[in-house]
MARTIRO-392554 format. One record per residue (C-alpha): residue in three letters; x, y, z. Coordinates in Angstrom, 1 decimal, decimal comma, always signed. Each point is the difference from the previous one (the first is absolute). Layout:
residues N
+------+--------+--------+--------+
! rest !      X !      Y !      Z !
+------+--------+--------+--------+
!  ALA !      X !      Y !      Z !
...
+------+--------+--------+--------+
This chain:
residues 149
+------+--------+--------+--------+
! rest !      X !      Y !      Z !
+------+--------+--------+--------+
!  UNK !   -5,7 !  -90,8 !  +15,2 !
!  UNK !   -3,6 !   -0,4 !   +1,2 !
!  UNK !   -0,8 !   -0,6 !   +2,8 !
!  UNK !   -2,7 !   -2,0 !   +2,0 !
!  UNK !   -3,0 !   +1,3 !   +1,6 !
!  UNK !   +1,2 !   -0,4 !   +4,2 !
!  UNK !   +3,2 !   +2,2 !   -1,3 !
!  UNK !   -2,0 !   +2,2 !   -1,9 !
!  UNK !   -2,5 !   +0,8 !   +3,0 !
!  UNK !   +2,8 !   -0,3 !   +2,5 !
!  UNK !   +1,7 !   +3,4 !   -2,2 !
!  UNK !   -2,8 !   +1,7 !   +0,0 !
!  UNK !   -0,2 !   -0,7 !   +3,9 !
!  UNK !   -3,8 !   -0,5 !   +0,5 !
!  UNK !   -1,8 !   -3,2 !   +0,9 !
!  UNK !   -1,8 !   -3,0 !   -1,2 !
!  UNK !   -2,9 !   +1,2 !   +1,4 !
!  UNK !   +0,5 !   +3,7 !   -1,6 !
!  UNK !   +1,0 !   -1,7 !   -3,2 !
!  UNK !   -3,2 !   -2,1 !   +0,0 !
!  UNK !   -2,0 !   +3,1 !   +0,6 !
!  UNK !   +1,4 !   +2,1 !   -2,2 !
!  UNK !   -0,2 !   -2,5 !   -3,0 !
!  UNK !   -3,7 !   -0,5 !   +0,8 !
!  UNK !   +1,1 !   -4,2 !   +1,5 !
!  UNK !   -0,3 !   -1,5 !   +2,6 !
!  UNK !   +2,7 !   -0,6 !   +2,4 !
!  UNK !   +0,2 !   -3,4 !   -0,2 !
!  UNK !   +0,9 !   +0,3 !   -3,5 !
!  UNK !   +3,3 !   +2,1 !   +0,4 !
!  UNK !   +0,8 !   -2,8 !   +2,8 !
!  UNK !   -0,6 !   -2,9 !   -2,4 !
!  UNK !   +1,5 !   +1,3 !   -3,3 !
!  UNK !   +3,6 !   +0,7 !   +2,7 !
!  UNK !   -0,2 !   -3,0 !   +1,4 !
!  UNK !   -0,3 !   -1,3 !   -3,8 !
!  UNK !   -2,9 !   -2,3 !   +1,1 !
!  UNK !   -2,4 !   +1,9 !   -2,5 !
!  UNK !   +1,2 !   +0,8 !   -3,9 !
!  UNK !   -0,3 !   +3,9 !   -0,8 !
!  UNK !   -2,3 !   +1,0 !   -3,2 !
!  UNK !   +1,8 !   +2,4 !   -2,4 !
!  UNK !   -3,0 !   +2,3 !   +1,0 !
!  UNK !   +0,3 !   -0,2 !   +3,9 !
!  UNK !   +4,2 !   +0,8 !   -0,7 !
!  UNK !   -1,0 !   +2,9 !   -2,0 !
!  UNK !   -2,2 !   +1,1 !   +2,8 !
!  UNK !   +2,2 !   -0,5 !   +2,7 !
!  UNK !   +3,2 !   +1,4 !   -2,0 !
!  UNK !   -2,1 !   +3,5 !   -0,4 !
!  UNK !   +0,0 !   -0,1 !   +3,4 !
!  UNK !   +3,1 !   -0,1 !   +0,7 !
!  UNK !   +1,7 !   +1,5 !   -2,9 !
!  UNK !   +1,5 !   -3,2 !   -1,9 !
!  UNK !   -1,0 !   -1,5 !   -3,2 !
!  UNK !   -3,0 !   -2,3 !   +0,5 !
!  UNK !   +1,3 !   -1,9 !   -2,9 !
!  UNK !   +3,3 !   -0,3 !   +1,3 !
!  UNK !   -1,3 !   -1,4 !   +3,2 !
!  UNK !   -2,0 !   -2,7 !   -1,5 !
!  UNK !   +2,7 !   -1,2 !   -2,0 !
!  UNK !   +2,6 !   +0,0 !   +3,6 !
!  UNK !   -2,6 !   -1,9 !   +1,5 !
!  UNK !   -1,3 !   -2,6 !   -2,7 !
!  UNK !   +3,9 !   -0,6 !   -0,8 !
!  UNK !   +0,3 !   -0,8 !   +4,1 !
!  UNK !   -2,9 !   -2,4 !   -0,4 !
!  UNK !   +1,3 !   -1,6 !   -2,6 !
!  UNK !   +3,2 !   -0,5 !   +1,5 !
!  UNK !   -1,5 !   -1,2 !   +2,9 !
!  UNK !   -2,3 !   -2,6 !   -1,7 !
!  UNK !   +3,0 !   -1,4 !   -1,5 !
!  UNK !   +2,1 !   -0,4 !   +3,3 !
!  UNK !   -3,4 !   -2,2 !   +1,2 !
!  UNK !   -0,2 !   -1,9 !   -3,0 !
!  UNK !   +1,0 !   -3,9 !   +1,3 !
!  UNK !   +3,7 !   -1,4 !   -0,3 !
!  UNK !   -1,4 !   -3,1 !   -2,1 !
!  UNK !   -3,7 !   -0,7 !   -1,7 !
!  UNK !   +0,3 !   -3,7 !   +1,5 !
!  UNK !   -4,0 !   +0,0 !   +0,3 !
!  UNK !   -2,7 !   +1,1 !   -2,2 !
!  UNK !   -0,8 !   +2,8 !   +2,9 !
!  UNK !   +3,3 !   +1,6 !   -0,6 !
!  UNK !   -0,7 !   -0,2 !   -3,4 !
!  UNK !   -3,4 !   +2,0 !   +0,4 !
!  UNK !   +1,6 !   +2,3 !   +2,1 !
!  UNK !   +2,8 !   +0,4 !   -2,5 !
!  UNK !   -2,1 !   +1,2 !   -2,6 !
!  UNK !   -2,1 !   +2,3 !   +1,7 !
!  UNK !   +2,7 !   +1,5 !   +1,4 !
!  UNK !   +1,6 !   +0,2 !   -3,6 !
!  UNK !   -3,0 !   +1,0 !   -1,6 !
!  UNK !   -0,4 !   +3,1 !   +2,2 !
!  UNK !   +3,8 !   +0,7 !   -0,6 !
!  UNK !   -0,7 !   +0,6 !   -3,5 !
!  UNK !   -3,1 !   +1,6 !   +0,0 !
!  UNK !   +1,7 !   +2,9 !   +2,3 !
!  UNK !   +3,2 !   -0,3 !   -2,6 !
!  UNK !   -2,8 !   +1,0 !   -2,8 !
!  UNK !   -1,7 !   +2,7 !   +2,2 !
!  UNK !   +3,5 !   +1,5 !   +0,7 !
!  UNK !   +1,4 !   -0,3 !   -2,9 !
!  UNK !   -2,6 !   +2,6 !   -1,8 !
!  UNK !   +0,9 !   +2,7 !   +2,5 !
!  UNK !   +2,5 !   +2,5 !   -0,3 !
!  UNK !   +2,7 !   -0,2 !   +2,8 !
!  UNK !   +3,9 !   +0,7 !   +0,6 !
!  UNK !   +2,6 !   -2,5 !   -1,7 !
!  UNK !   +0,9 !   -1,7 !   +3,1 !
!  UNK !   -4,0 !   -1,0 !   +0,7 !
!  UNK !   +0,4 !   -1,2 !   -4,1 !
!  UNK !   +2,8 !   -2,1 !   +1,1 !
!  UNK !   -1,2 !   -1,5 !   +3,4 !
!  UNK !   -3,3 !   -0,9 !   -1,8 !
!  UNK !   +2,1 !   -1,6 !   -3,2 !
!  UNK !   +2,1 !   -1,8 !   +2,7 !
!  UNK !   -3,0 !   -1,1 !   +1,9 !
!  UNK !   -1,5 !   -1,5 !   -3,3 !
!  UNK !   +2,8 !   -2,2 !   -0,6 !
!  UNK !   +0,2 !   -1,2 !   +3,4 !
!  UNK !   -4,1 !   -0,8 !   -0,2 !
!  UNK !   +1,0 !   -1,6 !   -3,3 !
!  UNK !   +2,7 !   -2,6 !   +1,3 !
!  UNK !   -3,0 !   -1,0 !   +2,4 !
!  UNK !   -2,3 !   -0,5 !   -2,7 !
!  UNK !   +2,9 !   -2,4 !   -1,5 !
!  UNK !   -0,3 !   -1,9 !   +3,5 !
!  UNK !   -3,3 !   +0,0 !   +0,0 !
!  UNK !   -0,1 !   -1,4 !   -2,9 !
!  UNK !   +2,2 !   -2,8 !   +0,5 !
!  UNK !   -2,1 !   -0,8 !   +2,7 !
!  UNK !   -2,9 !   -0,2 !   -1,2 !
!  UNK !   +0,9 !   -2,2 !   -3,0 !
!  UNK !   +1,4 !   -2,5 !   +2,6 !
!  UNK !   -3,0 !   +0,4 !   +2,5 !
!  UNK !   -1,9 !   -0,9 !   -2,8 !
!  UNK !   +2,4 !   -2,8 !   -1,1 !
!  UNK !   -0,1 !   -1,8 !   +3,0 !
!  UNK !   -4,2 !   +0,4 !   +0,2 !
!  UNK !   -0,7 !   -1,5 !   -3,1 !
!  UNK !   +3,0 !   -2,1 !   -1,1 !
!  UNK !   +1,1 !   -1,4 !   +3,5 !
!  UNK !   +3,5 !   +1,7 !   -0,7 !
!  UNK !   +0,5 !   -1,3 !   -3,5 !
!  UNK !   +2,0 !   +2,0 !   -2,0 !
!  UNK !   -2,7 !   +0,4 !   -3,2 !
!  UNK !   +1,7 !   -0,3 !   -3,7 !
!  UNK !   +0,1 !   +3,9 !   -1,7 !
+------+--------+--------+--------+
């Protein structure tokens, strides 16, 4: 199973700081990227899992699938305004483009199958979305009138 970077450094029992230094970062990064309020690069995982001994791949992948998971437990319960609509779709939009990205790099079945889960359940919101945005529309231009299709 692979595990996220605060575990990973955590085993290997040094740091933030050491881990920053080590990687050639600066501290603040290690804090942001834990405290998932900064996305890691597949380049800055690779760094950081030389240094402490994990696949850097591996560690992208944990963290982008935690993001991802996390960006759909903030999405809104209903798009009842054209600003939860907007935030609806960028939040959908980065869910795929991460789904792409990870999807293209080699990792253990049970990653293959979170991210495969994770697609569907970005999908179903796309449906809602999409629902919503035909009626926000709807009501905009056609004052709630059903048009004839």
């Amino acid at each position: 199973m692979a595990i996220g970077l605060r575990e990973a450094r955590e085993q290997a029992g040094i740091s933030q700081a050491m881990l920053a230094r080590l990687a050639g970062t600066a501290d603040s990064v290690v804090r942001e990227i834990e405290a998932a309020r900064k996305p890691i690069t597949l380049q800055m995982a690779q760094r950081l899992g030389e240094v402490l001994g994990v696949d850097g791949v591996q560690l992208w992948a944990r963290h982008s699938l935690d993001e991802w998971r996390a960006d759909l437990s903030t999405l809104p319960e209903r798009y009842d305004s054209i600003g939860a609509i907007q935030i609806g779709l960028f939040k959908t939009r980065h869910m795929m483009g991460m789904s792409g990205e990870l999807r293209g790099a080699d990792m253990p079945d049970e990653m293959q199958v979170e991210i495969a889960e994770l697609t569907l359940l970005t999908a179903d919101e796309l449906a809602r979305l999409s629902d919503a945005t035909r009626d926000a529309v709807q009501m905009r231009y056609t004052g709630g009138r059903r048009s004839r299709s």
